[in-house]
Backbone bond lengths (Angstrom), bond angles and torsions (degrees), N, CA, C in turn:
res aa  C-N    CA-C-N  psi(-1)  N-CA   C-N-CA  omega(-1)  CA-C   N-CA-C  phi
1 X - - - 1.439 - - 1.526 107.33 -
2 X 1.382 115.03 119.86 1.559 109.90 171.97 1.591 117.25 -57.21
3 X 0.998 104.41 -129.82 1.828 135.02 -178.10 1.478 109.10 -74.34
4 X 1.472 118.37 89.12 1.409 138.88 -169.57 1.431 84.75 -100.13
5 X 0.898 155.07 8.31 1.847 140.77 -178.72 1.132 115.91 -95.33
6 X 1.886 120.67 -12.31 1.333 98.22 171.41 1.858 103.68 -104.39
7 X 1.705 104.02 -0.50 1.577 97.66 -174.35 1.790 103.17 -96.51
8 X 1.220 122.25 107.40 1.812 101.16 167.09 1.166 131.59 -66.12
9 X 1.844 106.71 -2.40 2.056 102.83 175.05 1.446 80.47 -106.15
10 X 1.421 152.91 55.96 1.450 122.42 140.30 1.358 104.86 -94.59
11 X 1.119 115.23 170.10 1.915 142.34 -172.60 1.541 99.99 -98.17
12 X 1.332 133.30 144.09 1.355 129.86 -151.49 1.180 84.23 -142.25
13 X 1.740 110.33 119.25 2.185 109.78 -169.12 1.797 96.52 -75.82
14 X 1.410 133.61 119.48 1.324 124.15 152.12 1.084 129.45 -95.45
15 X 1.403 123.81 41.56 1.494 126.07 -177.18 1.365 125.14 -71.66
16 X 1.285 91.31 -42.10 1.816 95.10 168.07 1.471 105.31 -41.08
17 X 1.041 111.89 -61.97 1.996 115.36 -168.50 1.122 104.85 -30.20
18 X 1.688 121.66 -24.38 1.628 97.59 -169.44 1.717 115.78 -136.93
19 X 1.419 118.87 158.99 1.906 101.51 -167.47 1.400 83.56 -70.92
20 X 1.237 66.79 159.96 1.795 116.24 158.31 1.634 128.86 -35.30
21 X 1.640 77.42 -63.32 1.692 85.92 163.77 1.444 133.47 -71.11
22 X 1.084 115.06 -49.99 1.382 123.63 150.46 2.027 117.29 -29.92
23 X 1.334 76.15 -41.87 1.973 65.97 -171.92 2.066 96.92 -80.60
24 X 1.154 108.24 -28.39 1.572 93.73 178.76 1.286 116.03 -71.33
25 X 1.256 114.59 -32.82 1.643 109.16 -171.13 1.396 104.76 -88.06
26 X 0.962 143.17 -26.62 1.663 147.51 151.34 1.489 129.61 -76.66
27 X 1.565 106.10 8.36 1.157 130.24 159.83 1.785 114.86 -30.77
28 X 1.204 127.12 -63.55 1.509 140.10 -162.25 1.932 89.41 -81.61
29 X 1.132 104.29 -64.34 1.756 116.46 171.01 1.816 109.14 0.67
30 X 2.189 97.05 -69.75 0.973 140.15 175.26 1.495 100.82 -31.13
31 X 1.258 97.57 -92.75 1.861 102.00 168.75 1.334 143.22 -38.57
32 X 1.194 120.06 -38.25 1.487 138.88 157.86 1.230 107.28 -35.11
33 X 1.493 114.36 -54.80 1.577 119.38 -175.69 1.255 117.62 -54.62
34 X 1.102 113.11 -46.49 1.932 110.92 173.49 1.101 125.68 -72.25
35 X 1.519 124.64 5.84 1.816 130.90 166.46 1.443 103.69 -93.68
36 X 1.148 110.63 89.47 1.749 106.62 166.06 1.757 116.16 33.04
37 X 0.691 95.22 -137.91 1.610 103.63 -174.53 1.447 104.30 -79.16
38 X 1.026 122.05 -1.20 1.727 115.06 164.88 1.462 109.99 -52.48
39 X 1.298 102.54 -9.06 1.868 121.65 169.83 1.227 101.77 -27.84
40 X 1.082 116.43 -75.58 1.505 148.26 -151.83 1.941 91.07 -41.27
41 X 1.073 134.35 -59.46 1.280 127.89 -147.71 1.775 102.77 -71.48
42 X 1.612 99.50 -60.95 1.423 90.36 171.21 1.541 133.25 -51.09
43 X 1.494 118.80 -5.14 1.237 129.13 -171.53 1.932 93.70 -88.11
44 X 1.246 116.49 -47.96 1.292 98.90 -178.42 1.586 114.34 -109.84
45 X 1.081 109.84 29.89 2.134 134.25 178.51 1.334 93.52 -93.07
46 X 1.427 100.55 -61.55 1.877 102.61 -161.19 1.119 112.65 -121.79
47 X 1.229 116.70 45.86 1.777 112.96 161.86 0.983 123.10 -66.02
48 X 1.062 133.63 48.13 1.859 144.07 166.40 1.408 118.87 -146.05
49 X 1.676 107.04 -20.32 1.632 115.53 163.58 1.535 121.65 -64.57
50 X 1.094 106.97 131.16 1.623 114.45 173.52 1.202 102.73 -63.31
51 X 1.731 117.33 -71.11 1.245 141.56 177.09 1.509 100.27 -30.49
52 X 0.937 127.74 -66.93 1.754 137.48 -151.67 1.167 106.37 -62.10
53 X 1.815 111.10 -63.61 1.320 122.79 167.34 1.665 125.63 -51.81
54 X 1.340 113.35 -47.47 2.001 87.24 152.15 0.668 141.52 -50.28
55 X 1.917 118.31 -41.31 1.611 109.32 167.92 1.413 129.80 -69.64
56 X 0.993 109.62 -0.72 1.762 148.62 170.86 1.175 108.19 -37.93
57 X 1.548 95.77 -98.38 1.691 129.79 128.06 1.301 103.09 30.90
58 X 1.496 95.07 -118.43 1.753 110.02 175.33 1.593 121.38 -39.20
59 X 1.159 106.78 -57.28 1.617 113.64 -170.61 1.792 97.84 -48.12
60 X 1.423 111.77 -39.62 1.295 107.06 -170.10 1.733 114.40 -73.81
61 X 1.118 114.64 -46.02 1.073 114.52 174.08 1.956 113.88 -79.24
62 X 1.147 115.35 12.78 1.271 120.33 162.66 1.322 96.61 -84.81
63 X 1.470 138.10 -78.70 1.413 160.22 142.90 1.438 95.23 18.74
64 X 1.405 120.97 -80.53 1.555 138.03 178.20 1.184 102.93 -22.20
65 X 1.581 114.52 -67.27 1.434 126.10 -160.96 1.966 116.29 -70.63
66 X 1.717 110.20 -31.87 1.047 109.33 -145.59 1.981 78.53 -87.27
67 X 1.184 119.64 -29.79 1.165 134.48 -164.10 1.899 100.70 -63.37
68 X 1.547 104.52 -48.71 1.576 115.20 172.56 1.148 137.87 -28.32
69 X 1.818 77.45 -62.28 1.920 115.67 -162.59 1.753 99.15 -74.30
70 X 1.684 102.06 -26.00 1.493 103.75 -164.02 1.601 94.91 -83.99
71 X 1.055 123.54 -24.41 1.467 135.09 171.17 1.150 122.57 -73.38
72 X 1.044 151.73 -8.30 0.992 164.27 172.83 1.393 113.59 -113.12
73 X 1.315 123.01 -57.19 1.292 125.31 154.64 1.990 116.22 -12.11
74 X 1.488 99.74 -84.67 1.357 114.53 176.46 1.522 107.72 -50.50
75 X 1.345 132.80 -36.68 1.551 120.69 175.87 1.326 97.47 -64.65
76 X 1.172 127.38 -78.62 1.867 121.12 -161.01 1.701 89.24 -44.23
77 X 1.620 128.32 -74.54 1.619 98.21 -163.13 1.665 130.35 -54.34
78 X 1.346 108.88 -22.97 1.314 128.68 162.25 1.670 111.51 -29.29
79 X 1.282 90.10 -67.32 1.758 108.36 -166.06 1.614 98.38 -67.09
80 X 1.804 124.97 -36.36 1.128 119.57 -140.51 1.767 80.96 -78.48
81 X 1.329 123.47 -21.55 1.579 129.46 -171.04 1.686 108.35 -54.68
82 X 1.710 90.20 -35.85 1.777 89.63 -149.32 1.905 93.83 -114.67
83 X 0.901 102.80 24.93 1.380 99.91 166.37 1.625 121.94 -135.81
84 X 1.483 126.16 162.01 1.607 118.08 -157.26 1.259 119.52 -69.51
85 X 1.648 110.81 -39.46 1.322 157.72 163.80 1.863 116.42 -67.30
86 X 1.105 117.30 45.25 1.573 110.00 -147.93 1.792 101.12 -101.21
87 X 1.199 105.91 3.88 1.998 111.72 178.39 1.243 100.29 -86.58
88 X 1.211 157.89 -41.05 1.594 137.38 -177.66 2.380 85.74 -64.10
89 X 0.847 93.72 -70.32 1.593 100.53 -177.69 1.787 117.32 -12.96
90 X 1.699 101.86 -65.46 1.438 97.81 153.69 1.251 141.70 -85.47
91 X 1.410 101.99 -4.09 1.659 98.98 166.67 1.314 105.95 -56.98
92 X 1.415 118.18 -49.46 1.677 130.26 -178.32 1.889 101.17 -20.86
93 X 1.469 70.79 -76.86 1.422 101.72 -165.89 1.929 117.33 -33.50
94 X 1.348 85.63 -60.34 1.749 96.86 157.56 1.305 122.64 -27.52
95 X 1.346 104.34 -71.91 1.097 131.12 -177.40 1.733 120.54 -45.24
96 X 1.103 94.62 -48.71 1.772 123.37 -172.26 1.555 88.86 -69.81
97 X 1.622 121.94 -53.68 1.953 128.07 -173.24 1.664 91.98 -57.81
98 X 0.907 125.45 -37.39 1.204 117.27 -156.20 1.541 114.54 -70.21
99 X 1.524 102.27 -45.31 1.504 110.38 173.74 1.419 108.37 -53.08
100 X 1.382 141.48 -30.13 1.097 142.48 169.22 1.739 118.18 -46.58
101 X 1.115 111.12 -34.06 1.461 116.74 165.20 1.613 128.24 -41.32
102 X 1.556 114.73 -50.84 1.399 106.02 174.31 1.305 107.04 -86.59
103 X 1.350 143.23 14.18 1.318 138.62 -174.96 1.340 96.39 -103.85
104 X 1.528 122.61 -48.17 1.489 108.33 168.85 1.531 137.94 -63.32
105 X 1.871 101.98 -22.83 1.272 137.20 174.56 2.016 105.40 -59.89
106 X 1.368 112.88 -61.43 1.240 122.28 170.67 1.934 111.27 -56.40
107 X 1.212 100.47 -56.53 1.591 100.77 -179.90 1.642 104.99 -56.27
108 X 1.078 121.69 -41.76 1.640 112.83 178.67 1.601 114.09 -59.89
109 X 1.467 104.09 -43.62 1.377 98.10 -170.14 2.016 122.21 -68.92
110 X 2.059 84.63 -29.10 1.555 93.20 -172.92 2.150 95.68 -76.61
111 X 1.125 133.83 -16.09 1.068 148.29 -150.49 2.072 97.04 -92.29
112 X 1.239 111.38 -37.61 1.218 128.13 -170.68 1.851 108.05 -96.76
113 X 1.497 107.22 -20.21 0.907 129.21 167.05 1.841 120.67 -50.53
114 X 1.505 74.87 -72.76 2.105 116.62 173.81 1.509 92.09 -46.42
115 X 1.551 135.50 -42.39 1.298 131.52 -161.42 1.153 106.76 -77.15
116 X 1.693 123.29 -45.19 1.266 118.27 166.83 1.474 122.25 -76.83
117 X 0.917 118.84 12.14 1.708 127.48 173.54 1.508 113.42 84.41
118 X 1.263 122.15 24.37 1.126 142.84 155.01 1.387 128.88 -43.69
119 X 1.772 118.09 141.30 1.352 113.62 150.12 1.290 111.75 -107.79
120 X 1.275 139.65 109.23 1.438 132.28 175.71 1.220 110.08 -76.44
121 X 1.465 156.91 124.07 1.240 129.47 143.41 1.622 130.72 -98.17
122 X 1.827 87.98 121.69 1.331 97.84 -165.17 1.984 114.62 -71.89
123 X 1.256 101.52 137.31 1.591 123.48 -175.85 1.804 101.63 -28.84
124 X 1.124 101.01 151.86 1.815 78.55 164.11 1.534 129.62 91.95
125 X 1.222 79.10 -64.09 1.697 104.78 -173.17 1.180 127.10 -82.61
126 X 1.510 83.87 -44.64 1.956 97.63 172.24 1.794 115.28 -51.08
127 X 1.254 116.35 -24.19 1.266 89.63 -167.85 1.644 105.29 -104.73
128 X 1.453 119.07 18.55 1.580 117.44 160.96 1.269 122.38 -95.96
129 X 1.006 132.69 108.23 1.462 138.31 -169.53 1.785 99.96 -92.02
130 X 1.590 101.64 139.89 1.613 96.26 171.64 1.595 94.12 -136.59
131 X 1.492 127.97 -17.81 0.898 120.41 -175.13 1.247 113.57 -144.86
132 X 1.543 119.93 126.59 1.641 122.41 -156.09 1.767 109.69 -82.98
């Protein structure tokens, strides 16, 4: 990826940051991270990978978010069920599914990334750390 500094949704390649070896043998690690909570395995597989643990990283706080939006989601349509007035309620709700789009949009790309042995770092995300 060239010159990401004037775009704030481009993906910033960090592969260099990490060996070689490390990225082959934590290769699958990598991938795991971008299936929902399939998170979980590489988090206690590769706790010593650099590589692993960034895609970690992201995948987790993708996870976080998709888990939220889906939570929240179902309350506003929930409510829009049980009340008289229930269309501002699912508009919400809509609204709220919708944001879910670039989170799955980013997880595909950083996910396709991981396949080629990639570090993508996704916009956003990169700068919340949950796991060192």
């Amino acid at each position: 990826m060239s010159d990401n500094k004037n775009n704030a949704f481009a993906l910033t390649d960090r592969t260099a940051d990490f060996d070689v070896s490390d990225i082959s043998e934590n290769h699958v690690m990598g991938l795991l991270a971008y299936l929902s909570w399939l998170v979980l395995i590489p988090i206690f597989k590769a706790k010593n990978s650099k590589y692993a643990r960034f895609h970690v990283n992201q995948g987790l706080i993708l996870a976080i978010l998709e888990t939220i939006l889906g939570i929240v989601s179902g309350i506003f349509s929930s409510i829009g069920n049980h009340v008289l007035i229930g269309f501002p309620f699912y508009l919400i709700s809509v609204l709220v599914s919708l944001l879910q789009i670039p989170v799955v949009i980013y997880a595909v790309i950083a996910f396709v990334g991981a396949i080629r042995g990639r570090a993508m770092e996704i916009p956003f995300i990169n700068s919340i750390k949950i796991l060192k």
